[in-house]
C-alpha positions as CSV (number, residue, x, y, z in Angstrom):
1,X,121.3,34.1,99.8
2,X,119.4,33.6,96.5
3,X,117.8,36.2,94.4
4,X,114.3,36.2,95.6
5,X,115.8,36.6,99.3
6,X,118.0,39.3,97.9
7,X,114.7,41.5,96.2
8,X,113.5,43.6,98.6
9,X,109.6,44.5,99.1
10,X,108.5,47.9,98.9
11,X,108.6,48.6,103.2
12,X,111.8,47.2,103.6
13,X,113.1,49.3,100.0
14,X,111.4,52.6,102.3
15,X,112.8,51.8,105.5
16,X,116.1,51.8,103.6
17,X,115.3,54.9,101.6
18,X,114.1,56.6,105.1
19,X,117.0,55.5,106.7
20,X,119.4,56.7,103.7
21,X,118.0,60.0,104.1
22,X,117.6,60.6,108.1
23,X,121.1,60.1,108.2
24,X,121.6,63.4,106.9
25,X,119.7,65.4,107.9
26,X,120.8,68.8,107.1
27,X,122.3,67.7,103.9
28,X,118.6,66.4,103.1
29,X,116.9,69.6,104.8
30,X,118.7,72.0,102.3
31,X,118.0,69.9,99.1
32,X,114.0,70.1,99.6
33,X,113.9,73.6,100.8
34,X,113.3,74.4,97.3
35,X,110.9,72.3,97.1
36,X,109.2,73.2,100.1
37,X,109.3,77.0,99.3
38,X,107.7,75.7,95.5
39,X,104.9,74.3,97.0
40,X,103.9,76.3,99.7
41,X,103.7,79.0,97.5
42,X,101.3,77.3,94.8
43,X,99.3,75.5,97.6
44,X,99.3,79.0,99.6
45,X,98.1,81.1,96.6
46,X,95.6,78.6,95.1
47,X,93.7,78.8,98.4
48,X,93.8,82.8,99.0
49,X,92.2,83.2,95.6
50,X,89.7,80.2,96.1
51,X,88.5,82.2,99.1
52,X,88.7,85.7,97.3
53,X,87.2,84.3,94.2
54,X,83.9,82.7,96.7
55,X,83.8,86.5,97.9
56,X,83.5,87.4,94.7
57,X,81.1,85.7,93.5
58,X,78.7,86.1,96.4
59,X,79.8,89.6,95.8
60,X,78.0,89.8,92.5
61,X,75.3,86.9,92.8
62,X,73.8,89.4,95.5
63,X,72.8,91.8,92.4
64,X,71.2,89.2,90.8
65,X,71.6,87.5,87.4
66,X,69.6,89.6,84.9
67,X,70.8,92.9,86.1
68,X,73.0,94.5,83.5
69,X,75.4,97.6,84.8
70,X,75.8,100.7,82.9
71,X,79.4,103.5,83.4
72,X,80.9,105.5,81.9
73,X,84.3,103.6,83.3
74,X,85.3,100.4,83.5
75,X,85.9,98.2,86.9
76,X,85.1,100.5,90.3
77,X,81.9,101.8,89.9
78,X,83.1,105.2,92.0
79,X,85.5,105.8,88.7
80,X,89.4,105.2,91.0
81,X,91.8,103.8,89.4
82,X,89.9,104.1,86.0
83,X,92.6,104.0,82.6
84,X,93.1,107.7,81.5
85,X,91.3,106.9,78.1
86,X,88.0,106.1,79.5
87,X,88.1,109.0,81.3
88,X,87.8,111.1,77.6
89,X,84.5,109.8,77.8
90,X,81.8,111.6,78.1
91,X,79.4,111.6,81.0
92,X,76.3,108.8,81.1
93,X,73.2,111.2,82.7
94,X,70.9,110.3,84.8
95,X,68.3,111.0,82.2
96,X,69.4,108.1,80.3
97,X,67.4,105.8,83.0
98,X,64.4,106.3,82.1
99,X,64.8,106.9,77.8
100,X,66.1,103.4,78.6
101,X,63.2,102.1,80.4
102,X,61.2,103.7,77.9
103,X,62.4,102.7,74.7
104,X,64.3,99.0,75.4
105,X,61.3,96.6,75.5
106,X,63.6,93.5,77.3
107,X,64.4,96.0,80.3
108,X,61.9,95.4,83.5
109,X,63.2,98.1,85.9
110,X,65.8,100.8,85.8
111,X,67.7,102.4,88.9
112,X,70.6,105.3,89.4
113,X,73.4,105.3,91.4
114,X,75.5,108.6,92.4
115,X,79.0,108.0,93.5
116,X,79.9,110.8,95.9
117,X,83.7,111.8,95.2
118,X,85.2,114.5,97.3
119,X,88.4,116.4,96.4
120,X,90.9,114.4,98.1
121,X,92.6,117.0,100.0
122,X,88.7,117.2,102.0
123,X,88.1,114.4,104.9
124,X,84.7,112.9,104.4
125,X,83.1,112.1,108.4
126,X,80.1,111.0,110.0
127,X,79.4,112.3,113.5
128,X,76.8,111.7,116.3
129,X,77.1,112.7,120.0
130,X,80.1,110.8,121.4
131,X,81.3,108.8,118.1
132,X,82.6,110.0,114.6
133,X,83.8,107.9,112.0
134,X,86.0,108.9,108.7
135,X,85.5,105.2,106.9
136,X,82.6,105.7,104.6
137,X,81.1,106.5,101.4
138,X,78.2,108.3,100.0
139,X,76.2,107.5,97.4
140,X,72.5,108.4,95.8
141,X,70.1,106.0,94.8
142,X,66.5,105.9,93.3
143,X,64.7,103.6,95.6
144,X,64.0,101.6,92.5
145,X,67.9,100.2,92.8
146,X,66.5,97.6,96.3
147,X,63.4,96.6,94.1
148,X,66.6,95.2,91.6
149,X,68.8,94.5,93.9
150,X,67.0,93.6,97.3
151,X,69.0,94.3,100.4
152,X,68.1,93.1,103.7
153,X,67.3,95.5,106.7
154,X,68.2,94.6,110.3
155,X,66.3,98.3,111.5
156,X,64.1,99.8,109.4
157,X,63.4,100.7,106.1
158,X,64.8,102.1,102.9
159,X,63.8,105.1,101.6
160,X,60.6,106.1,99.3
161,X,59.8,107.3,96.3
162,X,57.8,110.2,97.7
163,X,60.9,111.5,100.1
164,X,63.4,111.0,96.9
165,X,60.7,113.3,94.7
166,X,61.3,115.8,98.1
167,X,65.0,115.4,98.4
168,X,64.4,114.6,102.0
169,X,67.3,114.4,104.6
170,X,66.9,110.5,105.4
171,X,69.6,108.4,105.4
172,X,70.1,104.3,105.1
173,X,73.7,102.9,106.9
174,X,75.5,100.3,106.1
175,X,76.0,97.8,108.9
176,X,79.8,98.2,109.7
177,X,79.2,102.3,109.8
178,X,75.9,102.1,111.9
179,X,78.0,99.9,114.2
180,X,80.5,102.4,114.5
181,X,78.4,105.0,114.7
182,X,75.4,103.9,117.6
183,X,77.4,100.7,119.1
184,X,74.0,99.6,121.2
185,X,72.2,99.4,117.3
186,X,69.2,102.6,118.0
187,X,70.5,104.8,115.5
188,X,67.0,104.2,113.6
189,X,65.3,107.6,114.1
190,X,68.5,109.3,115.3
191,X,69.8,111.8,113.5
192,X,73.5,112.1,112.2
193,X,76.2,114.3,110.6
194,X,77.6,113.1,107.3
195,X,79.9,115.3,105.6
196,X,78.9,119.0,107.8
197,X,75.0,118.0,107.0
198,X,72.4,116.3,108.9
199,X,70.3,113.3,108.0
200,X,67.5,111.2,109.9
201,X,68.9,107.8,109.9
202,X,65.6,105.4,108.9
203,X,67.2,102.4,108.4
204,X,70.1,100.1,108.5
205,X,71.4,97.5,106.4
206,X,72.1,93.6,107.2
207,X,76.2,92.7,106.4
208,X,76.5,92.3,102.8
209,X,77.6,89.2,101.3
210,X,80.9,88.9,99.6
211,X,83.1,91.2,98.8
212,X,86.9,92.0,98.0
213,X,89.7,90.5,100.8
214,X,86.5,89.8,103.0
215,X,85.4,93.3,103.1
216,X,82.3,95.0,101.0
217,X,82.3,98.6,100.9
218,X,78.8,99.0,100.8
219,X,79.0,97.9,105.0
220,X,80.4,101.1,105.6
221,X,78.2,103.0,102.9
222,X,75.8,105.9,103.7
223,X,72.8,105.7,101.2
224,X,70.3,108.5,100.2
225,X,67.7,109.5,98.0
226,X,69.0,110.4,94.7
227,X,67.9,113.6,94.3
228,X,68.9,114.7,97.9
229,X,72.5,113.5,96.6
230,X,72.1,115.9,93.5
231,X,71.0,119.0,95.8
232,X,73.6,118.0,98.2
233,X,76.8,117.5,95.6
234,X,75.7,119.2,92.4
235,X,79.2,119.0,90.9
236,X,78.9,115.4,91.5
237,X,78.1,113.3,88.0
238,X,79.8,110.1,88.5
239,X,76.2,108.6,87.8
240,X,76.0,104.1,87.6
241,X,72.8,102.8,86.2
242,X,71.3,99.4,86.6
243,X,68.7,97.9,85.1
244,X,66.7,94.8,85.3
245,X,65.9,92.6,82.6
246,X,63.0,90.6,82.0
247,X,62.9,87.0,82.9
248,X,65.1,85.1,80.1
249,X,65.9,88.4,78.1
250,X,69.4,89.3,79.6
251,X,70.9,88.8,76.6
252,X,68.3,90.4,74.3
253,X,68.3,93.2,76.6
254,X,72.4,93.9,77.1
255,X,72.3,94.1,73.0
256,X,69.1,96.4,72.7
257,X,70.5,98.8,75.4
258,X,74.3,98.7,73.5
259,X,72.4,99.8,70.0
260,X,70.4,102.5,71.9
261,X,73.1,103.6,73.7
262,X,75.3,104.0,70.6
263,X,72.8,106.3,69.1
264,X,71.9,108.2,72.2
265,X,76.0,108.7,72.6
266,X,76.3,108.9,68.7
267,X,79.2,106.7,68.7
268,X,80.1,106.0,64.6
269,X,79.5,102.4,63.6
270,X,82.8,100.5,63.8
271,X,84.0,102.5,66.4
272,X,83.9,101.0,70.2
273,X,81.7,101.3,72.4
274,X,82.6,104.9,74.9
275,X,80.7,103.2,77.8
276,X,80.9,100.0,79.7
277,X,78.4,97.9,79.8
278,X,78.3,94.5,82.1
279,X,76.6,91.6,84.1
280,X,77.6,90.2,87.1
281,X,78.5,86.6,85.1
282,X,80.8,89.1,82.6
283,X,82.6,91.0,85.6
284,X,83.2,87.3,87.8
285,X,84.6,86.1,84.5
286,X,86.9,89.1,84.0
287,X,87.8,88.2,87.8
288,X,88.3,84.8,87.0
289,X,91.0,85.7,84.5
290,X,92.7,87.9,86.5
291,X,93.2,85.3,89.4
292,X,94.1,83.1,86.4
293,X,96.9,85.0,85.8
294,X,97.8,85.5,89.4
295,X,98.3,81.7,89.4
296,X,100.1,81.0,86.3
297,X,102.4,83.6,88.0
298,X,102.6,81.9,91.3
299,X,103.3,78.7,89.5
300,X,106.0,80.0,87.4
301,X,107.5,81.9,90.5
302,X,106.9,78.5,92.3
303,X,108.4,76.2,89.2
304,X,112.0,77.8,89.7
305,X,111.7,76.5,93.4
306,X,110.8,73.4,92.4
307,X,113.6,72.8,89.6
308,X,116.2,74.0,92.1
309,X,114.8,71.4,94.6
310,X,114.6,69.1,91.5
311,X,118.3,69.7,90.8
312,X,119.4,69.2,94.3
313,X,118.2,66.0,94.7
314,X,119.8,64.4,91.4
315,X,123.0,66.4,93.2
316,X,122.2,64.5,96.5
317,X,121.8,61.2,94.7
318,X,124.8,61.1,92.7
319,X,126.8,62.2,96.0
320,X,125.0,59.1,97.5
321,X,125.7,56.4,94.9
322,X,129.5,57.5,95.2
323,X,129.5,57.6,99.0
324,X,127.9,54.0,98.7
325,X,129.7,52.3,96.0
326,X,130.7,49.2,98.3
327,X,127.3,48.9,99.7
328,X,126.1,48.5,96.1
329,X,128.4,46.2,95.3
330,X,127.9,44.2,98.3
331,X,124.0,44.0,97.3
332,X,124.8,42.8,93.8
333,X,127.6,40.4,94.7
334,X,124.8,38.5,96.9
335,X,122.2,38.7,93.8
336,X,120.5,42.3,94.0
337,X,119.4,42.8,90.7
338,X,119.7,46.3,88.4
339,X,116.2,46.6,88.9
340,X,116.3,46.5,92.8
341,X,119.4,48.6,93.0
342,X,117.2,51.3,90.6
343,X,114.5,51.1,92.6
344,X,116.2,51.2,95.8
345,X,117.5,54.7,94.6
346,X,114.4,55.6,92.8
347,X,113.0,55.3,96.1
348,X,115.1,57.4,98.2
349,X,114.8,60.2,95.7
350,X,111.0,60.0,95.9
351,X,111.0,60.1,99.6
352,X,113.1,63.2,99.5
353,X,111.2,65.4,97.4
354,X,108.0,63.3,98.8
355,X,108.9,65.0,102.0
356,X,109.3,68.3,101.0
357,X,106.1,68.0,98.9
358,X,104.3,67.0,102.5
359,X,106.3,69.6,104.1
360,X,105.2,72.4,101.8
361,X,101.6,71.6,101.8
362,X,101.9,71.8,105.8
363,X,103.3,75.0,105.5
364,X,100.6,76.2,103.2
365,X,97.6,75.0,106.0
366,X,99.8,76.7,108.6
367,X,99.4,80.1,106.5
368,X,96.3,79.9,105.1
369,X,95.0,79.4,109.0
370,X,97.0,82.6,110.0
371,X,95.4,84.8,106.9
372,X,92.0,83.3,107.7
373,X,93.1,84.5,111.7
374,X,93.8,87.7,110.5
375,X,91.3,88.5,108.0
376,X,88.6,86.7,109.9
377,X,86.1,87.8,106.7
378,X,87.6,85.9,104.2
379,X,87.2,82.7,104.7
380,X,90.2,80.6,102.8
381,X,90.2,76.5,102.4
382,X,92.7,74.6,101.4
383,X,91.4,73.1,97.8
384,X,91.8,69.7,98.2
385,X,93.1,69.1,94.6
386,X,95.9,71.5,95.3
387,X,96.7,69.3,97.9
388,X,96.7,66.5,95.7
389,X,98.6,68.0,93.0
390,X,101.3,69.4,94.9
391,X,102.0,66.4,96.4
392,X,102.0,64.5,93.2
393,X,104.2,67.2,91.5
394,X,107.0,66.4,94.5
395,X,106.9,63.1,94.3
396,X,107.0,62.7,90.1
397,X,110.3,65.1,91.1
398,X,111.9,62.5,92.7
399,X,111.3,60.2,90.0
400,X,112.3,62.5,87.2
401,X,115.9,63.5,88.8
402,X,116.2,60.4,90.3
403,X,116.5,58.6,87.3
404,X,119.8,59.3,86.1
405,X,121.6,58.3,89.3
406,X,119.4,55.2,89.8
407,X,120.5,54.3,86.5
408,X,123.9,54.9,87.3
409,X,123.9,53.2,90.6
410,X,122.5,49.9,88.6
411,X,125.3,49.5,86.2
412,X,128.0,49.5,88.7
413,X,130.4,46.9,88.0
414,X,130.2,44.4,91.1
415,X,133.9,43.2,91.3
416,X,135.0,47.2,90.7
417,X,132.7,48.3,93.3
418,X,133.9,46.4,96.1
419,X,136.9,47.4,95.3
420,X,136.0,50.7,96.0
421,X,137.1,52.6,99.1
C-alpha cells in the first residue's frame, strides 16, 4: 500500500472518527455533557432576552419617540422597588405640567399621570354583578396623555377634558381587566366598582404592545380623569409627567426642561439632578445594558461548562491514543503520515465536542419552544447567530484540546508502537 492509498479523505477520516467515538458511548456521553449544558445555556438565554428585549422595545416605541418622561424616581413609574436615596427627593407636582408647557418653547404637549398606591396591607378590587377581579391598577390621567401617546380603543372612547374639569366617575379598562370583568365585551356603559366606588365604564382599550415577560400592565389598568383621581386619593402624589416635543427638538427640549427644572427644584449647580428625566431610546438603552450583563453572565456561567467539556475531551483523547497505540502503528508502518495520524485525531475530537455543540443547541430550541408554550405572550426565537456561534465555539473546542493528543498520537515511534500491547 503506498502513501497516497494510505491518506485518507475527509469521509472516510469521519467515518473513522464517528466510529472511534460510537463505540463508547457513555464514555463519550459524559465528556460532552459539559458541553452540552455550556451551550444550551448561552443559546437558551440569548433567545429569552432577544424576545424580552423585542417586548421591550415595542413596549416603549408605543409612547413615541419625542416624548420625554418626567419622576421623581427612577425605573417603575408607580415608584416600587425605587433606591432609598431617590426617595429623599422631593415630590414633582402636578403644577409643574403646565409652567413647563408654558415656559419650555421645544415642548408641544404636556400630560399627568397619578399612580394610585394603596397601603399594602388594603386589597385593591374591581367588582360587577357576577365577576370581581383583584389584578389591577389605578391611575389618573389628563386626557392630554392619548393625544401624546395614542392608544387604540376596541369600545368606546376615552375620557374628556370637560368630565376631567368635573371630576366625573367614568372610567377607561384595560383590555385584560374588561375581559375579566364583562367576558361577552358590553361593559361600555356599565357601571363598575373599583376600589368601594363606582365608575361608568366608557371605554376599553385595544391589548397593548410589548411589555415585560409578555405581559404590560397597562392591560389590566383602570384609567380615569385626573382630577377624579385627586378627589378620589388625595393622599396620593406619586405624580409622572410626559410631555411632547416638537418635531426634531427632542433633544433641545430634554435640556430646556433639565435647566428649568433645576431652577423650579433649586437644585445648586454642580449638584445632580433630584429628578429623573428620560426618553424611551434612553430607557431601551438602559435595558439593553442590563440584558448585556445578563449575558456576559450566562456566558461566564456557561464558559465553566464548556472548559470542563473542553478538558474532558483532551482526557478522552489521550485515553484513546494509549488504548490505540498498535492501531497507530499499524497505520504508519503501511505509510500514514504524522499529518494524517493528527488529523485523524484532530477529527475525532471535533466530532465530540461537534456533537455536544449540536446537542446543546437542540436542547436550547426544545426550551425556548416550552417558555414560548408557557408564556404564550412572549414570543422567543432562536437568534440564528447564536446558533451559529455556539456551534462554532464546540467545534474550535475540539480543535483546541485536541491538539495536544493529536500531536502526541503523530510522533509515536512506529517499531515501538507495534510493539505495544
Amino acid at each position: 500500500m503506498n502513501t497516497a492509498t494510505a491518506g485518507m479523505n475527509a469521509k472516510a477520516t469521519f467515518n473513522m472518527a464517528w466510529d472511534a467515538i460510537s463505540s463508547h458511548k457513555l464514555r463519550s456521553g459524559l465528556t460532552i455533557l459539559g458541553i452540552v449544558i455550556g451551550i444550551t445555556t448561552v443559546v437558551t438565554v440569548s433567545s429569552l432576552l432577544g424576545g424580552l428585549k423585542a417586548q421591550i422595545v415595542d413596549f416603549f416605541q408605543e409612547f413615541g419617540p419625542d416624548s420625554i418622561f418626567i419622576s421623581r424616581l427612577s425605573g417603575d413609574p408607580s415608584g416600587q422597588n425605587a433606591p432609598p436615596k431617590e426617595r429623599k427627593r422631593k415630590k414633582i407636582l402636578a403644577e409643574y405640567a403646565p409652567y413647563l408647557k408654558a415656559n419650555v418653547r421645544s415642548i408641544d404637549d404636556i400630560g399627568v399621570s397619578l399612580f394610585i398606591i394603596l397601603p399594602a396591607s388594603q386589597v385593591l378590587t374591581a367588582k360587577v354583578p357576577g365577576y370581581e377581579s383583584d389584578n389591577l391598577s389605578i391611575v389618573g390621567v389628563t386626557p392630554s396623555i392619548y393625544d401624546i401617546t395614542p392608544r387604540g380603543m376596541r369600545q368606546g372612547r376615552v375620557f374628556s377634558e370637560s368630565e376631567d374639569r368635573r371630576a366625573a366617575r367614568v372610567i377607561v379598562l384595560g383590555s385584560s381587566l374588561a375581559d375579566a370583568l364583562y367576558p361577552a365585551q358590553d361593559g361600555v356603559g356599565r357601571t363598575a366598582i373599583i376600589d368601594g366606588t363606582e365608575y361608568t365604564v366608557i371605554g376599553v382599550f385595544e391589548p397593548a404592545k410589548g411589555g415585560f415577560f409578555g405581559e404590560n400592565g397597562q392591560d389590566s389598568q383602570v384609567a380615569m380623569p385626573l382630577s377624579t383621581a385627586r378627589l378620589r386619593y388625595p393622599q396620593s402624589d406619586n405624580f409622572f409627567i410626559t410631555a411632547k416635543a416638537r418635531a426634531g427638538m427632542r433633544d433641545d427640549a430634554v435640556a430646556e426642561v433639565r435647566d428649568t427644572l433645576r431652577r423650579m427644584r433649586h437644585v445648586p449647580k454642580g449638584q445632580p439632578d433630584d429628578f429623573s428625566l428620560s426618553t424611551p431610546d434612553s430607557i431601551i438603552e438602559n435595558f439593553n445594558k442590563v440584558t448585556g450583563m445578563v449575558l456576559l453572565v450566562s456566558i461566564a456561567i456557561s464558559g465553566v461548562g464548556l472548559l470542563v467539556g473542553g478538558i474532558g475531551v483532551m482526557n478522552i483523547m489521550l485515553v484513546s491514543v494509549t488504548e490505540r497505540t498498535r492501531e497507530i502503528g499499524v497505520r504508519k508502518a503501511v505509510g500514514a503520515r504524522r499529518g494524517d495520524i493528527v488529523t485523524q485525531f484532530l477529527m475525532e475530537a471535533m466530532t465530540l465536542s461537534g456533537t455536544g455543540g449540536l446537542l446543546g443547541v437542540v436542547f436550547a430550541i426544545l426550551v425556548t419552544l416550552l417558555v414560548s408554550s408557557l408564556v404564550p405572550a412572549l414570543h422567543t426565537v432562536v437568534p440564528p447567530v447564536a446558533v451559529f456561534v455556539a456551534f462554532t465555539v464546540s467545534v474550535l473546542i475540539g480543535v483546541f484540546f485536541g491538539v495536544y493528543p493529536a500531536v502526541k498520537a503523530s510522533r509515536l515511534d512506529p517499531v515501538e508502537s507495534l510493539r505495544y500491547e
